[in-house]
matplotlib code that plots the C-alpha trace (Angstrom):
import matplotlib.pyplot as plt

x = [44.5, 42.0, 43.2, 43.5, 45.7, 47.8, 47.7, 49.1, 51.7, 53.0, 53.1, 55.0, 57.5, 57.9, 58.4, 61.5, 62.9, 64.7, 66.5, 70.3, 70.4, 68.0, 69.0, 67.2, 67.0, 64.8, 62.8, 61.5, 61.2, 59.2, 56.7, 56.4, 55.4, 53.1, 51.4, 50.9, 49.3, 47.1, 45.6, 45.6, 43.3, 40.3, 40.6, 40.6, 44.2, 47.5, 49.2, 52.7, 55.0, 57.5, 59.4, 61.8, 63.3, 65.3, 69.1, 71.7, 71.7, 67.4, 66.8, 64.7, 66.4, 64.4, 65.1, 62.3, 59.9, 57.9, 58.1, 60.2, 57.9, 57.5, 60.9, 61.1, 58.2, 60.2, 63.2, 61.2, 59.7, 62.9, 64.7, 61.7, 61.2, 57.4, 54.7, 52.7, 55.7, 57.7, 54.5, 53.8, 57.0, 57.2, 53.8, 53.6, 50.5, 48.3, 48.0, 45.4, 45.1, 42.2, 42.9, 46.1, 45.1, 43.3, 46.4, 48.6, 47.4, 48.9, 52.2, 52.5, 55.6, 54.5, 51.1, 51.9, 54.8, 52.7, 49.9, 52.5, 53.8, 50.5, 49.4, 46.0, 45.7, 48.5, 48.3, 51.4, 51.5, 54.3, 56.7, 57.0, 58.7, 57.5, 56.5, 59.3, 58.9, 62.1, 59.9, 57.0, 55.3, 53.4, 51.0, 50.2, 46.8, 47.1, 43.2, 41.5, 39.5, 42.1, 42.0, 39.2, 40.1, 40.1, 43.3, 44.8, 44.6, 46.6, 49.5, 49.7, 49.7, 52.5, 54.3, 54.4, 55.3, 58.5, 59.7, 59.8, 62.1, 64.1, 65.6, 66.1, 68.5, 71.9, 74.2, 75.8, 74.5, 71.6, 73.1, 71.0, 71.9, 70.6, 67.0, 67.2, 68.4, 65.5, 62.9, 64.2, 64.3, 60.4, 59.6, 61.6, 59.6, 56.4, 57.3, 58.2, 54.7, 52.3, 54.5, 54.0, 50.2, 50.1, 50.8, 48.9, 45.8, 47.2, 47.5, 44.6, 41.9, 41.4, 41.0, 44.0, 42.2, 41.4, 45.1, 46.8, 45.2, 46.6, 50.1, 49.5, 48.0, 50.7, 53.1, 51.5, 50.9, 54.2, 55.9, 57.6, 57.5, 55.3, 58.1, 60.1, 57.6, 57.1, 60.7, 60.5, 57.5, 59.5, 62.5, 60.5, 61.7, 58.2, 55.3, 52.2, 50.4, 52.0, 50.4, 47.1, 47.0, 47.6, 44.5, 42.1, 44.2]
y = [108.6, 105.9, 102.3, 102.0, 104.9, 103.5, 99.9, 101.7, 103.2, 100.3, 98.5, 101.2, 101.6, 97.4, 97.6, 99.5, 96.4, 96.5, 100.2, 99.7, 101.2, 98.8, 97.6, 94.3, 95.8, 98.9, 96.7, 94.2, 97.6, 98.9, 95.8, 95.9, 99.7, 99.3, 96.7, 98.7, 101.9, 100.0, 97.7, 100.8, 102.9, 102.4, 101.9, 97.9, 98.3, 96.6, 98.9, 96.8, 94.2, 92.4, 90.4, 87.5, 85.6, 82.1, 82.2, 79.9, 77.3, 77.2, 79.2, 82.7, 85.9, 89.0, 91.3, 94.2, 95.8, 98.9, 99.5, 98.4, 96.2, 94.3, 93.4, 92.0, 89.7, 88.7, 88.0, 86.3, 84.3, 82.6, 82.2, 80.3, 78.4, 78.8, 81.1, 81.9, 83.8, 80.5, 78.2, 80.0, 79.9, 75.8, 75.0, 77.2, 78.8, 82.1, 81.8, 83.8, 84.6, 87.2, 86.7, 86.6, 86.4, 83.2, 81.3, 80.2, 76.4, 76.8, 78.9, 79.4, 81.5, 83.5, 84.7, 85.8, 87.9, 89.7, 90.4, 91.8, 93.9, 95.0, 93.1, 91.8, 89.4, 88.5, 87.1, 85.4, 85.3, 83.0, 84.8, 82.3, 82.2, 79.5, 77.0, 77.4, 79.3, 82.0, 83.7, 85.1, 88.8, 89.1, 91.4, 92.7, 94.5, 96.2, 94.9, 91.5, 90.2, 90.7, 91.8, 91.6, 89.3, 91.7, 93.4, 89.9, 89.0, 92.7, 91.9, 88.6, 89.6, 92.8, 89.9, 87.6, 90.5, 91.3, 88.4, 87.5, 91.3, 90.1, 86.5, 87.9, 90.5, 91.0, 93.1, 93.8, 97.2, 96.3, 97.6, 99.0, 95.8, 93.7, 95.2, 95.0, 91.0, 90.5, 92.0, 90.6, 86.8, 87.7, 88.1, 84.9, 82.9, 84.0, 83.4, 79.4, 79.8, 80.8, 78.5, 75.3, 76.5, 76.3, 73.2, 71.7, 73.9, 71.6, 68.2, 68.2, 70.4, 72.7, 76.6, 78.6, 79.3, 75.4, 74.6, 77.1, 75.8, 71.8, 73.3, 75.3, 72.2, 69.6, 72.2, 72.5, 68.7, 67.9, 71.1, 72.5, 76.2, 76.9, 78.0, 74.8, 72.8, 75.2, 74.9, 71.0, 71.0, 72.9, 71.0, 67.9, 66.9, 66.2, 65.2, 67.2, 64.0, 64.1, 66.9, 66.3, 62.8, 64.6, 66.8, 63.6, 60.8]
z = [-36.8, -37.9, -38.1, -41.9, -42.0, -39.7, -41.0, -44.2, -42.3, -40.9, -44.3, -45.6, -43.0, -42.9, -47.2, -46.0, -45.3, -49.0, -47.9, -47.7, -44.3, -42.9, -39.6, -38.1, -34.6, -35.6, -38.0, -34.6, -32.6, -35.7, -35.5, -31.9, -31.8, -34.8, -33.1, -30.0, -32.3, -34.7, -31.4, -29.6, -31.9, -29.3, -25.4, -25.8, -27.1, -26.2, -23.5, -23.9, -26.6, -26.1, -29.1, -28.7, -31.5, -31.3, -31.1, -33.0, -29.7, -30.2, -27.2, -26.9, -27.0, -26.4, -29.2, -28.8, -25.6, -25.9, -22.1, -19.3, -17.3, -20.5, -20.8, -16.9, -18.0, -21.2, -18.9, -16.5, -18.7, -19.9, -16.8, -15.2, -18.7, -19.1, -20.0, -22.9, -25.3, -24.8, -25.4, -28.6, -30.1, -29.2, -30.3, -33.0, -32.3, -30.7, -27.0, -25.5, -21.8, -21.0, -17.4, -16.0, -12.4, -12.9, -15.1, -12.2, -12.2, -16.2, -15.3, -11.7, -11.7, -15.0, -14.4, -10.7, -11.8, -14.7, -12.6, -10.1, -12.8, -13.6, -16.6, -16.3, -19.7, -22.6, -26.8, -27.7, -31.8, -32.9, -34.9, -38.6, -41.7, -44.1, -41.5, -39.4, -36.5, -35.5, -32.3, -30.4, -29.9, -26.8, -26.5, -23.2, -21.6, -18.1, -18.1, -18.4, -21.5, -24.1, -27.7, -30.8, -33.2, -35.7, -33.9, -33.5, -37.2, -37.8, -35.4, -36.4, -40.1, -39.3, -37.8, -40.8, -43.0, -40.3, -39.9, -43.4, -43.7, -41.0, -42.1, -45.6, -43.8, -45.1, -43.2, -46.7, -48.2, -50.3, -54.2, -56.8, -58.9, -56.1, -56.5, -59.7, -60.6, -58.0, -59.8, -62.7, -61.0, -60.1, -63.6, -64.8, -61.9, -63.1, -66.8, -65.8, -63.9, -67.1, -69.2, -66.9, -66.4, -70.5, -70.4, -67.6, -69.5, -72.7, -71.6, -69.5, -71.4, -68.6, -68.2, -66.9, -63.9, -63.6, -64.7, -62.7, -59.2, -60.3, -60.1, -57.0, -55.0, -56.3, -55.2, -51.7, -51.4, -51.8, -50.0, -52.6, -53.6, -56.7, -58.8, -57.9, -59.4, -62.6, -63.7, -62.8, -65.5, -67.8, -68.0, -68.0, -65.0, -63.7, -66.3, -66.8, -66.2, -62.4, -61.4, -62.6, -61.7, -58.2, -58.6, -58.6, -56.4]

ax = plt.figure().add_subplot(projection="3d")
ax.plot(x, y, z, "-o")
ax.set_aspect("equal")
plt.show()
């Protein structure tokens, strides 16, 4: 099965987040064996995943392996408090490691414990929701030299997409009304959207295109969700001349 083909499948078994029999568990166990297939498609695959997410008290629980001897590394990992899963998830960012063997000066317990369980080199892709990060994937090679990018930028986007599924989790059934008063909130959010663009496009004599990126970039500049700052504009709680003044401080 080629990659895109399976890339779709993954998307499509992830979009079943919104099912009303969705359980959180077999989501992460979904991600982590997607991530092993689409890697896997030629022989420079990962062989292994392991997933850990934070608990309640801010430490890493691991919630997903594909294969035992993943799992003793995820284990390991937290109870000697170091290595690259842990790293990623504190620092918020990829870790690579094409050679294990040679990574004992950076975790000395760690590396010698993969390579003993016959992992040869390791990516650690922090697990994130909307700037906060909730856990790591590992991705583990039974060979040095590691992954393409191109297969890193897959995982890492499979992960975004899950872990996005998995905090907006309920364990309440999902009802048909639910879906529905969501959809309809979608379309309500992007009727405040083209309304505050209108005016930005107004007040400032600018294009739609021109008007709609002001709003987006005074949203992101002050960290506020674009819709936030739509209905802000709307009620006149924030000034068209605001934003644009914004655009050219």
């Amino acid at each position: 099965m080629g990659r895109e083909r399976q890339l779709a499948e993954a998307l499509v078994g992830l979009a079943d987040s919104l099912a009303d029999d969705i359980d959180p568990v077999v989501l992460v166990e979904r991600l982590a064996r997607n991530c092993v297939d689409i890697t896997g498609v030629d022989i420079t695959g990962a062989d292994a995943v392991g997933i850990m997410v934070v608990s309640g008290r801010g430490d890493l629980r691991t919630l997903a392996v594909t294969e035992e001897d993943a799992g003793a590394l995820e284990f390991f990992q937290l109870q000697a408090d170091e290595g690259p899963c842990l790293e990623s998830f504190r620092e918020d960012r990829r870790i690579d490691v094409p050679d294990l063997e040679h990574s004992d000066d950076r975790w000395p317990q760690v590396a010698a414990f993969a390579v003993r369980r016959g992992y040869h080199s390791l990516h650690a892709l922090p697990l994130r929701v909307h700037r906060q990060t909730v856990g790591a994937v590992n991705l583990l090679l039974r060979r040095p030299g590691g992954l393409p990018a191109l297969d890193l930028e897959l995982a890492q986007a499979l992960a975004d997409v899950t872990a996005v599924a998995l905090v907006n989790w309920r364990p309440e059934r999902l009802r048909p009304t639910d879906v529905s008063n969501r959809v309809q909130a979608a379309l309500a959010a992007k009727a405040a959207v083209d309304m505050a663009t209108g005016m930005l496009a107004e007040t400032g004599e600018l294009s739609l295109a021109e008007a709609r990126a002001a709003l987006r970039g005074y949203a992101d500049g002050h960290r506020r969700r674009l819709v936030d700052t739509a209905h802000a504009l709307v009620r006149r709680a924030l000034s068209p001349d605001a934003v644009l003044a914004a655009g050219t401080g």
